[in-house]
N, CA, C and O of each residue as an XYZ file, in Angstrom:
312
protein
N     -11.519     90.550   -157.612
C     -12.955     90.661   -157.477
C     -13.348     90.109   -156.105
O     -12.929     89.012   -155.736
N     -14.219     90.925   -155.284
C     -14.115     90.929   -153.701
C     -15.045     89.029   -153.951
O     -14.705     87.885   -153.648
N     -16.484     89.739   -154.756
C     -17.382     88.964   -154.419
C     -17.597     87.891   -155.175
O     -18.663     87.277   -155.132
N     -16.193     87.422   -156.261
C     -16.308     85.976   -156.842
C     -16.598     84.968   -155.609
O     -16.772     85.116   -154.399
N     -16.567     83.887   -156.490
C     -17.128     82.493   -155.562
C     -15.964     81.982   -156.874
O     -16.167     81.999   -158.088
N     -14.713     81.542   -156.121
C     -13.509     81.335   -156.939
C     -13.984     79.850   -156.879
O     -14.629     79.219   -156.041
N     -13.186     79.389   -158.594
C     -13.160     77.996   -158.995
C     -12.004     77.729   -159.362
O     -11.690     77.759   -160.552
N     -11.089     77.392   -158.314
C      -9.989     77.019   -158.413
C      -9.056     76.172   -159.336
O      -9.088     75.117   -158.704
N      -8.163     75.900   -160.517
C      -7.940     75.440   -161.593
C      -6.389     75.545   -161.533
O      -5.774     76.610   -161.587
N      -5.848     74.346   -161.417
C      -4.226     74.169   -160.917
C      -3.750     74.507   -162.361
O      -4.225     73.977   -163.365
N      -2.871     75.344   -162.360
C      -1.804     75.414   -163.367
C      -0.648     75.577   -162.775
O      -0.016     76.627   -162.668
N      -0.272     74.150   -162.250
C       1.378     74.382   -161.393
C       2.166     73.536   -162.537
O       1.783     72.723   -163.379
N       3.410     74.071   -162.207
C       4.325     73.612   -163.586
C       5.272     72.565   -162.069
O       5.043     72.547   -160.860
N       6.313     71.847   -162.908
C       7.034     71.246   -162.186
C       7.838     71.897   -161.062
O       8.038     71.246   -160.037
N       8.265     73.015   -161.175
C       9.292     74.040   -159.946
C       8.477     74.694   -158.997
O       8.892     75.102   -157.913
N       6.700     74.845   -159.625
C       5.884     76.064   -158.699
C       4.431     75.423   -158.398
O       3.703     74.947   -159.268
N       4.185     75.479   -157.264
C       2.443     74.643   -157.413
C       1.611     75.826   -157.851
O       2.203     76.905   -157.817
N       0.549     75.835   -158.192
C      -0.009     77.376   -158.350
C      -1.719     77.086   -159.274
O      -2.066     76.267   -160.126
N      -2.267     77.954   -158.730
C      -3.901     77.902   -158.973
C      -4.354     78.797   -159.339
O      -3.649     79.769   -159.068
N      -5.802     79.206   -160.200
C      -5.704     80.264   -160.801
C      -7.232     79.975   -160.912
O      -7.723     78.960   -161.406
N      -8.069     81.290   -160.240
C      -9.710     81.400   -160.210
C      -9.998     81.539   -162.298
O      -9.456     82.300   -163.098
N     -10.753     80.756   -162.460
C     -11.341     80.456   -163.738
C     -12.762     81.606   -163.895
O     -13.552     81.594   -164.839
N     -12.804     82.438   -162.847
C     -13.755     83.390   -162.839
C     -13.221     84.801   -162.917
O     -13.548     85.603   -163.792
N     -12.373     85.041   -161.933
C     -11.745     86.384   -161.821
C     -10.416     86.352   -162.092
O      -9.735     87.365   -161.933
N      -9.921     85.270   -162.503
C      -8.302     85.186   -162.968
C      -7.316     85.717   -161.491
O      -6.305     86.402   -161.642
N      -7.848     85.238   -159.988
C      -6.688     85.733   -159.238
C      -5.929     84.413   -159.253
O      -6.376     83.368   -159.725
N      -5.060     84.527   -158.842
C      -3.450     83.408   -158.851
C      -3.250     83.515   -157.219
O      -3.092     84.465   -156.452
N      -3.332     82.080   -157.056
C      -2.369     81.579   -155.643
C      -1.358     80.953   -155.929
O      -1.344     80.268   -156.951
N      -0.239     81.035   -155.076
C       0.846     80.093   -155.428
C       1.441     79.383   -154.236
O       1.452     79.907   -153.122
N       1.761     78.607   -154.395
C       2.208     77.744   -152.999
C       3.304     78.256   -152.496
O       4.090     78.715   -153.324
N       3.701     78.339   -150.990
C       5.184     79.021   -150.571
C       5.885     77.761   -150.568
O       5.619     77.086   -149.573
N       6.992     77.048   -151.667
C       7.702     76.195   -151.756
C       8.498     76.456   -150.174
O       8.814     75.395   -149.636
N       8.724     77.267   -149.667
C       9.335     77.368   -148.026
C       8.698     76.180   -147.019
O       9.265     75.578   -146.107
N       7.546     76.079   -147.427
C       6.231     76.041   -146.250
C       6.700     74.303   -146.404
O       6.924     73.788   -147.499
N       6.790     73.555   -145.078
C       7.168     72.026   -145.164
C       5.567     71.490   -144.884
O       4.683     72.102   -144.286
N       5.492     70.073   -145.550
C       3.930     69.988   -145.538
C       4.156     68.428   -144.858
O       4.699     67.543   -145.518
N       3.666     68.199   -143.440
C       3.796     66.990   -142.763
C       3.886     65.338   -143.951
O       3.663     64.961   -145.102
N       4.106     65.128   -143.351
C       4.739     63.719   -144.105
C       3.646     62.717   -143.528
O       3.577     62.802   -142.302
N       2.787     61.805   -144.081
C       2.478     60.703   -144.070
C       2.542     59.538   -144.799
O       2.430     59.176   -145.971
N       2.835     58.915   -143.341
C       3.300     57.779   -143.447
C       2.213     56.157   -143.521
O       1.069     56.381   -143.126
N       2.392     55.096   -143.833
C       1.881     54.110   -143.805
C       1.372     53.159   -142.563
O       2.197     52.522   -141.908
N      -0.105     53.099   -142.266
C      -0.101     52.136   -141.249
C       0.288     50.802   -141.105
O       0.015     50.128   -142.098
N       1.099     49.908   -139.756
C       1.329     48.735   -139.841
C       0.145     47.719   -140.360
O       0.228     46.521   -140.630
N      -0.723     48.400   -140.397
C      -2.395     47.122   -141.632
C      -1.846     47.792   -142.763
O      -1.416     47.032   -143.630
N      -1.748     48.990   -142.982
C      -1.538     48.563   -144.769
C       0.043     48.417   -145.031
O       0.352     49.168   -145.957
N       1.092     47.743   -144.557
C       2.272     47.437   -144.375
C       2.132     45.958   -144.660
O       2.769     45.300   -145.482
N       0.883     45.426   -143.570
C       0.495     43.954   -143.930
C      -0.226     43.564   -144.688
O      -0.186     42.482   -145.274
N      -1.008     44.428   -144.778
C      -1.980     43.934   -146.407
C      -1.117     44.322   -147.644
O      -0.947     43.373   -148.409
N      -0.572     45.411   -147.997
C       0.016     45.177   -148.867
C       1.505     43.704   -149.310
O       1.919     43.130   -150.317
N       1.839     43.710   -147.595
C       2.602     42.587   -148.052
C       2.521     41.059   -148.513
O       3.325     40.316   -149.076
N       0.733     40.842   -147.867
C       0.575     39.688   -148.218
C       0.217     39.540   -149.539
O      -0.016     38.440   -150.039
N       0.163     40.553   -150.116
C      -0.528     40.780   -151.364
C       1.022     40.353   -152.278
O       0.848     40.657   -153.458
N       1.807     40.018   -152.151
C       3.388     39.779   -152.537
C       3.892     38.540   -152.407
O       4.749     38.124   -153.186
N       3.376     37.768   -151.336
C       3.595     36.203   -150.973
C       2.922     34.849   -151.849
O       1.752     34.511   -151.666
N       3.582     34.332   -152.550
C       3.275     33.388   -153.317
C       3.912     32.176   -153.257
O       5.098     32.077   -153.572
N       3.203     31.164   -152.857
C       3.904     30.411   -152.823
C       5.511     29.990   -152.356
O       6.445     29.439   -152.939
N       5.268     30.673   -150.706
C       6.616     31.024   -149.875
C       7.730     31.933   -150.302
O       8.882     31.999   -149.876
N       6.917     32.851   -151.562
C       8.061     33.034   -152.095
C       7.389     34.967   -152.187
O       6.258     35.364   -152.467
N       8.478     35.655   -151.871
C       8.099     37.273   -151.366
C       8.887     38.083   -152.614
O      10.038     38.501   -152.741
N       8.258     38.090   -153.064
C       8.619     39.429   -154.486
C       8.859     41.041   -153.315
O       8.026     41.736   -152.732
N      10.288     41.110   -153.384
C      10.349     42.404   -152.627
C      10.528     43.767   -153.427
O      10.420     44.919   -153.006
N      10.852     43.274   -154.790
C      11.124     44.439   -155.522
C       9.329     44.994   -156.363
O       9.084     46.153   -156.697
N       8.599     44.108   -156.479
C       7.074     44.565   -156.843
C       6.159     45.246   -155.490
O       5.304     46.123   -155.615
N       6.650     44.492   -153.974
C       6.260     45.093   -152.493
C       6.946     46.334   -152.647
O       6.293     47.377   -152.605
N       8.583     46.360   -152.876
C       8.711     47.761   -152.646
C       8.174     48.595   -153.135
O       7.577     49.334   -152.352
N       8.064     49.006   -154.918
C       7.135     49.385   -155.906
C       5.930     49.679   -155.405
O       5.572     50.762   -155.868
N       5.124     49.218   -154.668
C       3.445     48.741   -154.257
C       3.699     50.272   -153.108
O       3.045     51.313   -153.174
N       4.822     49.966   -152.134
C       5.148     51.219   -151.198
C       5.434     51.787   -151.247
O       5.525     52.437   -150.206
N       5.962     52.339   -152.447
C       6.304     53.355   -153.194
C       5.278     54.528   -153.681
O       5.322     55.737   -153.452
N       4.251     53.685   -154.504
C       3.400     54.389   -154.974
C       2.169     54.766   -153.923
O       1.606     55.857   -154.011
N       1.824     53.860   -153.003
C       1.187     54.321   -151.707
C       1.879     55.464   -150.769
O       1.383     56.591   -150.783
N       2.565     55.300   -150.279
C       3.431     56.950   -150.219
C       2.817     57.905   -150.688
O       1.931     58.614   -150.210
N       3.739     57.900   -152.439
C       3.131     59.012   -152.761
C       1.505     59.515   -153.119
O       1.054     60.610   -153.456
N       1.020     58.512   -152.939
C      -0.457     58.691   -153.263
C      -0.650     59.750   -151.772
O      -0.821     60.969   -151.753
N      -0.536     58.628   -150.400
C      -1.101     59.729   -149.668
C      -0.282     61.338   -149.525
O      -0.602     62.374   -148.943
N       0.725     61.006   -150.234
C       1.606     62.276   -149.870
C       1.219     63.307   -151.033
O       1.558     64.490   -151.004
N       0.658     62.868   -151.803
C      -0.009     63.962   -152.408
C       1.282     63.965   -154.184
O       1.639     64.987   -154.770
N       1.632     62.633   -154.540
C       1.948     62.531   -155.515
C       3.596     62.633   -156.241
O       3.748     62.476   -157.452
C-alpha cells in the first residue's frame, strides 16, 4: 500500500531481525550481511561506573565487569 503511514511492529525471532507494518502488513527484514558500527564506552563512564565498585579499598571486579557488560550492550543495541 503506496499511501500507508506504516507502524512499524518488530517480530524478529533470534536468527532474523524483522518488522512488520501493523497497517498494510509489509515486512522489512534486516540484511544480517550489513555490519552495524560498534559503540564503545567513554573514559567518564569507565570512571563512574568504576567508582561505583570501590568500597572500602576494596574493587569488586567481577560486579564492574558485569556493570560493563550490560552497558555495552545497552548502547549496542542489546
Amino acid at each position: 500500500m503506496d499511501d500507508c503511514e506504516h507502524f512499524w511492529v518488530n517480530i524478529s525471532s533470534k536468527r532474523q531481525r524483522a518488522w512488520q507494518c501493523s497497517h498494510c502488513g509489509e515486512l522489512r527484514l534486516d540484511d544480517p550481511t550489513q555490519k552495524r558500527e560498534w559503540v564503545g564506552l567513554t573514559d567518564e563512564e569507565y570512571e563512574a561506573m568504576a567508582e561505583k565498585h570501590v568500597t572500602n579499598c576494596y574493587f569488586d571486579t567481577l560486579t564492574y565487569a558485569r556493570a560493563v557488560e550490560t552497558k555495552l550492550k545497552e548502547k549496542n543495541h542489546g
